[in-house]
N, C-alpha and C positions, 0 to 999 in steps of 0.2 A: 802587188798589194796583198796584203794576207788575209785570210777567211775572218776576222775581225777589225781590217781596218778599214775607212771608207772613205770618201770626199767627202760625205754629207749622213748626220746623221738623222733623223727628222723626230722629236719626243712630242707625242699626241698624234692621238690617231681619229678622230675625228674629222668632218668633213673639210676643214680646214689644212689639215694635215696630208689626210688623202689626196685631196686637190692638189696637193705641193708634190709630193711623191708621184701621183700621174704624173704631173708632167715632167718630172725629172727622170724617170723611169726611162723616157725616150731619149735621153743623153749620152753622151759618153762618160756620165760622171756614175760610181759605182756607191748606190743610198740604199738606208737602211732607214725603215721606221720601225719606232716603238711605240706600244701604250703597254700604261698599268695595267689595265684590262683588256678588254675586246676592243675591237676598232668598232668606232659607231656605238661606245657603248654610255655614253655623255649625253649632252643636249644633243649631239648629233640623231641619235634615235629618238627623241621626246619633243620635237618640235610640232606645230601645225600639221606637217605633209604637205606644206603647201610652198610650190614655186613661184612667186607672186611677185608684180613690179612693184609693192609697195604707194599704194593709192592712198595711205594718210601719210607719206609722207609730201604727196604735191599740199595738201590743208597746211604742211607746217613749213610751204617754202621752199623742199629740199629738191627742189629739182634734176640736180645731176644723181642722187643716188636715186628716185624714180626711175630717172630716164635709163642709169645701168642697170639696174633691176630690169626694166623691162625687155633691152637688149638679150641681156643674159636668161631672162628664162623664153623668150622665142628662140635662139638657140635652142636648148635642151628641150623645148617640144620639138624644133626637126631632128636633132642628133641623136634622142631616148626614147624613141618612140617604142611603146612595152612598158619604159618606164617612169615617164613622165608624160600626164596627157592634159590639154584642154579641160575646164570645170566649167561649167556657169555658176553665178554667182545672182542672188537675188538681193536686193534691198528694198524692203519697204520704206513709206515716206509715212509719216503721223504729222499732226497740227503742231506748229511750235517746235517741229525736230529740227536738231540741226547737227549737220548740214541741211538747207532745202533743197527742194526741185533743179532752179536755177546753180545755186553753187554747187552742187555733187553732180548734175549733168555737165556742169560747164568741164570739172576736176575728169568726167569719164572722156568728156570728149579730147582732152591734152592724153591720157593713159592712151586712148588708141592711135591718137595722132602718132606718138611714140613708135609702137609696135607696127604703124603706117596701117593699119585695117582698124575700120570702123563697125564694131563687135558690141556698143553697147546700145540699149535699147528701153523707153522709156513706157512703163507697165501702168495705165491705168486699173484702179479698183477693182474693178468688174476685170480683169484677164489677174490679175493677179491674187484674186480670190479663187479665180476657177484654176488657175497652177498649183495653190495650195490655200486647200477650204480650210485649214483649220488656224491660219495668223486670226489675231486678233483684228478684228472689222472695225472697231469703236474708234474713231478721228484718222482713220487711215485713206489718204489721198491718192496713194500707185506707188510707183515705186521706178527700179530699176534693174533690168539685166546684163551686167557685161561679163568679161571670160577672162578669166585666170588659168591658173594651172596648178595641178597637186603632181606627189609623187610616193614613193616610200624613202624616209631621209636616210633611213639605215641600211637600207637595198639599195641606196645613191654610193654611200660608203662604202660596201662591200665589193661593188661592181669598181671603184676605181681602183679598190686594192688590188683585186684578183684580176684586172687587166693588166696593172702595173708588173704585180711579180710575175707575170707571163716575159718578162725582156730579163735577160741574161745579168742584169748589172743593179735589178732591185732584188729586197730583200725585206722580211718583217720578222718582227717578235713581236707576237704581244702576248698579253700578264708578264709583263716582262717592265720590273720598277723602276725607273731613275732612282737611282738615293744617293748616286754623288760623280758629279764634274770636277774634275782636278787638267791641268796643264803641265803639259810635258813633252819637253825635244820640240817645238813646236805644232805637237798636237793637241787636242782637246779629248780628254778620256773620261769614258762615261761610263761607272760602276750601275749595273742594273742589278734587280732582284726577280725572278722569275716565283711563281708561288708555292711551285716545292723547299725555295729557300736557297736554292743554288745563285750564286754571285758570276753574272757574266760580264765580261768587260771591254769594251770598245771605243776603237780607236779613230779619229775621225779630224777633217780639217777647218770642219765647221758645220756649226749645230744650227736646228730650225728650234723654235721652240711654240709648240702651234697647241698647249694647251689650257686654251680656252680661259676658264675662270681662275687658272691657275697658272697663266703665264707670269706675273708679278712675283710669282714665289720664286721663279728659277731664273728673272734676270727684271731687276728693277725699273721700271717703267721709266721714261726719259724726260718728264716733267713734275718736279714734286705733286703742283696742285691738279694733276691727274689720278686716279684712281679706278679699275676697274669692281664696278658695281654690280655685283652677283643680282640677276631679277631671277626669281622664280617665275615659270609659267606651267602651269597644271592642266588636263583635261580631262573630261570622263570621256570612255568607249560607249554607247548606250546602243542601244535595240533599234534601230530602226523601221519601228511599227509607225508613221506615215508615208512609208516607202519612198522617203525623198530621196532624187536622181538630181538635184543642183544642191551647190550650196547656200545657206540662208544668214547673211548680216543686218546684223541687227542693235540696236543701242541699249545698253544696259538703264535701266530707270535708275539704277542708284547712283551710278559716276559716271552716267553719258560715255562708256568705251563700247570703243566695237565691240561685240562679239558674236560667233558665227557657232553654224552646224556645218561638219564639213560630210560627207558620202563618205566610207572608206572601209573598203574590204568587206562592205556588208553589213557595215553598220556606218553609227553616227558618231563623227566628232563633239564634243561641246567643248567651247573653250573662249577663249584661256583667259586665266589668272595673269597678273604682271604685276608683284609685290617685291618689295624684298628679301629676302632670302635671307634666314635667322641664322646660318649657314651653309657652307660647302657642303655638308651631311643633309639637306633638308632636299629627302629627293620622295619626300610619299606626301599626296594630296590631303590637305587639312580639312575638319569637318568646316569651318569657317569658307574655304575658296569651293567647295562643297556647293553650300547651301548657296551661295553668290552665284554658283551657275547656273544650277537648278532655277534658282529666283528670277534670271537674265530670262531663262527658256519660259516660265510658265507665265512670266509679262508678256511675251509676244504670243505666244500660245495659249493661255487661257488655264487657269485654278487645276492645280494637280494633274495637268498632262503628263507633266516629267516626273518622275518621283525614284526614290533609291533603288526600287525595285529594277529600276529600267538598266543600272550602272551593269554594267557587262564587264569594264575594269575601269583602271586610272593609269595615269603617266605624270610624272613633273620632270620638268628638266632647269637649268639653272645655264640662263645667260650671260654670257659676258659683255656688260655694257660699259664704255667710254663713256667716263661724266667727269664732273669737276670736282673738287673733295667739299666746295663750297655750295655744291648746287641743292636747289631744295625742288628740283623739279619734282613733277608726276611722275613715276615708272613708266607710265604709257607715250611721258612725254620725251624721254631720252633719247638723245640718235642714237640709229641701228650703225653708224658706222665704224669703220676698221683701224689699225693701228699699225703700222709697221715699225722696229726700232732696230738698232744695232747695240752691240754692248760688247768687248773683247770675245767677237768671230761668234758668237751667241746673236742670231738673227730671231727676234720675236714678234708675232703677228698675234691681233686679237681682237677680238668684237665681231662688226658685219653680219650676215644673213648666210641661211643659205642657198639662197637664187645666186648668190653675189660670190658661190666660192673661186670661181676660174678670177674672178678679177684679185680677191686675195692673193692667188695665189700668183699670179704675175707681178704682184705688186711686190710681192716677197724676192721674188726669180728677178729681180730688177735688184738687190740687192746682192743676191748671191752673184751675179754677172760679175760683181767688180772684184771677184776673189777667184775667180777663172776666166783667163784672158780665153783659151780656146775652147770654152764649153761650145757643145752642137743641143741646140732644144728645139724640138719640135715647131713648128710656126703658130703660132697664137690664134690665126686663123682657121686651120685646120680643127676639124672635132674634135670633140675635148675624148668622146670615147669611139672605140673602133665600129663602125659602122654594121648595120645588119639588114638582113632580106627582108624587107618589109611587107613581100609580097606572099602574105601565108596567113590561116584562119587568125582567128583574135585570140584563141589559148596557143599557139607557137607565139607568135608577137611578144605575149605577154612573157612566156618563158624565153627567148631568146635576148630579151628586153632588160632581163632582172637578175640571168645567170648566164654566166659568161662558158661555161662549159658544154658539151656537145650534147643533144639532145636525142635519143631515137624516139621519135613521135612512132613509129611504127609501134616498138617496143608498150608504148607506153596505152595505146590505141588498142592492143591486143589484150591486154593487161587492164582494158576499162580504167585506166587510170587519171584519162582527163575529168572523170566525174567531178562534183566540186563537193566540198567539206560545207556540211549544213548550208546554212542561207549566204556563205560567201563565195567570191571570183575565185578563192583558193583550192586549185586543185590536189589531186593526193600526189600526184607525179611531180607536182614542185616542192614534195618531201623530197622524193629523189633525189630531184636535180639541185637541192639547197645545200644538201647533205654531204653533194661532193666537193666542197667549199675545204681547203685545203685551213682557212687557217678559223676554222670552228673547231676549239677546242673542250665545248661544255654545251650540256642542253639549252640552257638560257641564249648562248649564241644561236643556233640554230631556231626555237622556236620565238624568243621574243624582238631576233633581229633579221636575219637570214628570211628566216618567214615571221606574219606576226601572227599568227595561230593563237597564241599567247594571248592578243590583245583583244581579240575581236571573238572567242570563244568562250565560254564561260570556266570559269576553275582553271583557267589558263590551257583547258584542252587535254586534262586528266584524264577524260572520258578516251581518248583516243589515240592514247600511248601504244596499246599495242598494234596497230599500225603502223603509227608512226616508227616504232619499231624495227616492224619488218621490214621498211621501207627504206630505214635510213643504215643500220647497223653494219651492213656491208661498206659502204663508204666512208663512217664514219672509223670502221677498224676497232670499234669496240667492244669488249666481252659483256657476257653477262653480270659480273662484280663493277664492272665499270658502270656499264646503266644504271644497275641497282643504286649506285653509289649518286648518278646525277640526276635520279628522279629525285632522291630527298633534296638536292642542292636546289636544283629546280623548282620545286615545290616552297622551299624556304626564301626564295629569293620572291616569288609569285607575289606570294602572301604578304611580306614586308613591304613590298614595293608599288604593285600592280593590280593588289585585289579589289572590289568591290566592295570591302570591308572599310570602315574609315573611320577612325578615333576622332 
């Protein structure tokens, strides 16, 4: 087989993609993934961060994608441990809310029946004022504790790429374009565009096509009155000045939707938005989904707690939702479920979560089986990632957890290098260890996904370039014209996308 032709080619690189590519990595079939951009660089890094079995979807009936949700992320809390852990989650209860008492107690105690442990717990007034004095007290009856799970989605992405291309028979481009599929001799060839402009071409006997809001563009969906529904979902990064260590859900006063504060790298989540999306281009937080969150936080918290000052950055990402071309639901009411189709040796997958990526992706690999009688694939049961010593402080864990590469803690111990980067878990030694990340090709990989430095620091972490620097620039094989060249990139992408700034 020659240096561009392949079994399988896989276009998106997203978690969805990733997931497909792990496990085909362990085959005897020889794959290639592409994206336009960086892998993880979509909704895959703009989501929640959260691993979750999906607890509004038992309120709307949907039982079996609950129950896989919650399969699939107890997995990956024993399989990722570093990088995926355990959250708690609080909910208060108000007069007249709803869900009440009764029916959100009854919805936690099905959630942990699931997961077979009974993890949730039910917070009178008085303990859930003293967990956190500053919820609003006014018609507030107690509430509720149960356990979920967060992660980093784009540190989820990275880690299944760069385990994969560790096996002899995967392979990646990314910024590397699709711009045209043609057929020929019984292959399928896939002209790309790579971002110097050079034209590469590849040969293959059948395509995955895993991305996301833009799978309909590259192979027609299988039912007319189907359509994928771009949602937008936005968040702000903020300060975490009540030094919350749980999560906090809560009911927006305007359109009764969850919305929550999540812990994360040192600060706080606020989120999300679920609108629709004016387009594929609509990837920076509007002042409108803005002041909606802001409004959500200072109803549970009290007159000017939150304010713009607090925004540390922003994120949106653009979901791809399964809905009907006729439907007039809510946003927030849409299923999160998935799509598999076929279409001449063009295999397309879309929608879903991402707790729910290993089931995508077998649900895909159930399709490619019948176009390889002797494929060898790993067994379904087996971890999804290669396994690690669990027995070592919480900064190894954490780096052994989130980068797949070898680590000298001695090195790094001698070097003061576990210190942590202002008020966050992130150390400076996980410049290091990010940096030897094979397929970071630009700063923005490295600090807004590899690490999120970016997100959770101010100005995206300008203050601390040269450091970051000295730290990374040997691994990364960069000169100085090169840096030079991707702090402005970097800096230009911050600000469009990411800043605290908001029109």
């Amino acid at each position: 087989m020659g240096n561009n032709t392949f079994d399988i080619i896989i276009i998106g690189g997203g978690i969805t993609g990733a997931g497909i590519f792990n496990e085909l990595s362990n085959s005897n079939l020889k794959v290639l993934i592409i994206d336009k951009y960086d892998f993880g660089s979509g909704t895959s890094s703009k989501s929640s961060k959260l691993v979750h079995g999906g607890l509004r979807y038992l309120k709307e009936g949907n039982l079996h994608l609950t129950y896989e949700s919650v399969i699939h992320r107890e997995k990956l809390l024993n399989e990722a441990k570093g990088l995926v852990s355990p959250i708690e989650f609080v909910m208060p209860l108000y007069k007249k809310q709803s869900p009440g008492r009764l029916s959100l107690g009854a919805g936690l105690l099905v959630y942990d029946l699931m997961a077979l442990k009974l993890r949730h717990k039910y917070l009178h007034t008085e303990e859930l004022m003293k967990k956190f004095s500053c919820l609003k007290s006014e018609n507030l009856k107690g509430g509720y504790s149960f356990t979920d799970a967060a992660a980093d989605d784009s540190v989820l992405v990275a880690r299944l790429v760069n385990e994969a291309i560790k096996n002899e028979n995967a392979f990646f481009e990314n910024y590397c374009k699709a711009v045209k599929i043609e057929n020929k001799s019984g292959f399928k060839i896939v002209h790309a565009k790579t971002e110097t402009g050079e034209i590469k071409t590849f040969k293959s006997k059948l395509i995955i096509n895993s991305t996301g809001v833009s799978a309909s563009g590259l192979c027609n969906l299988p039912d007319k009155n189907t359509f994928i529904r771009p949602l937008k979902g936005s968040h702000l990064t903020i300060k975490n000045k009540f030094n919350l260590d749980f999560a906090l859900s809560f009911i927006h006063p305007r359109d009764k939707r969850p919305v929550f504060f999540i812990p994360w790298e040192g600060s706080l989540i606020l989120g999300t938005t679920d609108i629709d999306a004016s387009s594929l281009k609509d990837l920076k937080i509007s002042r409108k989904e803005a002041d909606y969150l802001i409004e959500g936080a200072n109803h549970i918290l009290g007159k000017n707690m939150i304010s713009p000052e607090d925004i540390i950055s922003t994120f949106s990402g653009i979901r791809p939702v399964i809905s009907s071309k006729n439907s007039k639901k809510d946003p927030s009411r849409e299923s999160r479920e998935h799509l598999v189709w076929e279409k001449n040796k063009i295999i397309s997958v879309t929608g879903g979560k991402l707790t729910t990526f290993r089931k995508l992706a077998w649900d895909t690999i159930e399709h490619i089986e019948k176009h390889f009688k002797d494929i060898k694939l790993k067994s379904r049961i087996l971890p999804v990632f290669n396994l690690i010593s669990q027995n070592c402080p919480e900064d190894e864990l954490r780096l052994k957890g989130r980068y797949t590469n070898n680590h000298d803690f001695d090195y790094y111990k001698k070097k003061n290098l576990l210190r942590k980067i202002e008020n966050t878990p992130i150390s400076f030694a996980e410049i290091h260890a990010a940096s030897k990340d094979k397929t970071i090709k630009h700063l923005d990989d490295l600090l807004l996904r590899r690490l999120r430095l970016g997100l959770v620091l101010r100005n995206g972490g300008m203050d601390y370039m040269d450091e970051i620097k000295n730290l990374s620039m040997e691994n990364l094989k960069w000169d100085n014209n090169k840096w030079d060249f991707e702090i402005k990139r970097y800096s230009a992408i911050y600000k469009k996308y990411f800043s605290s700034e908001i029109n």
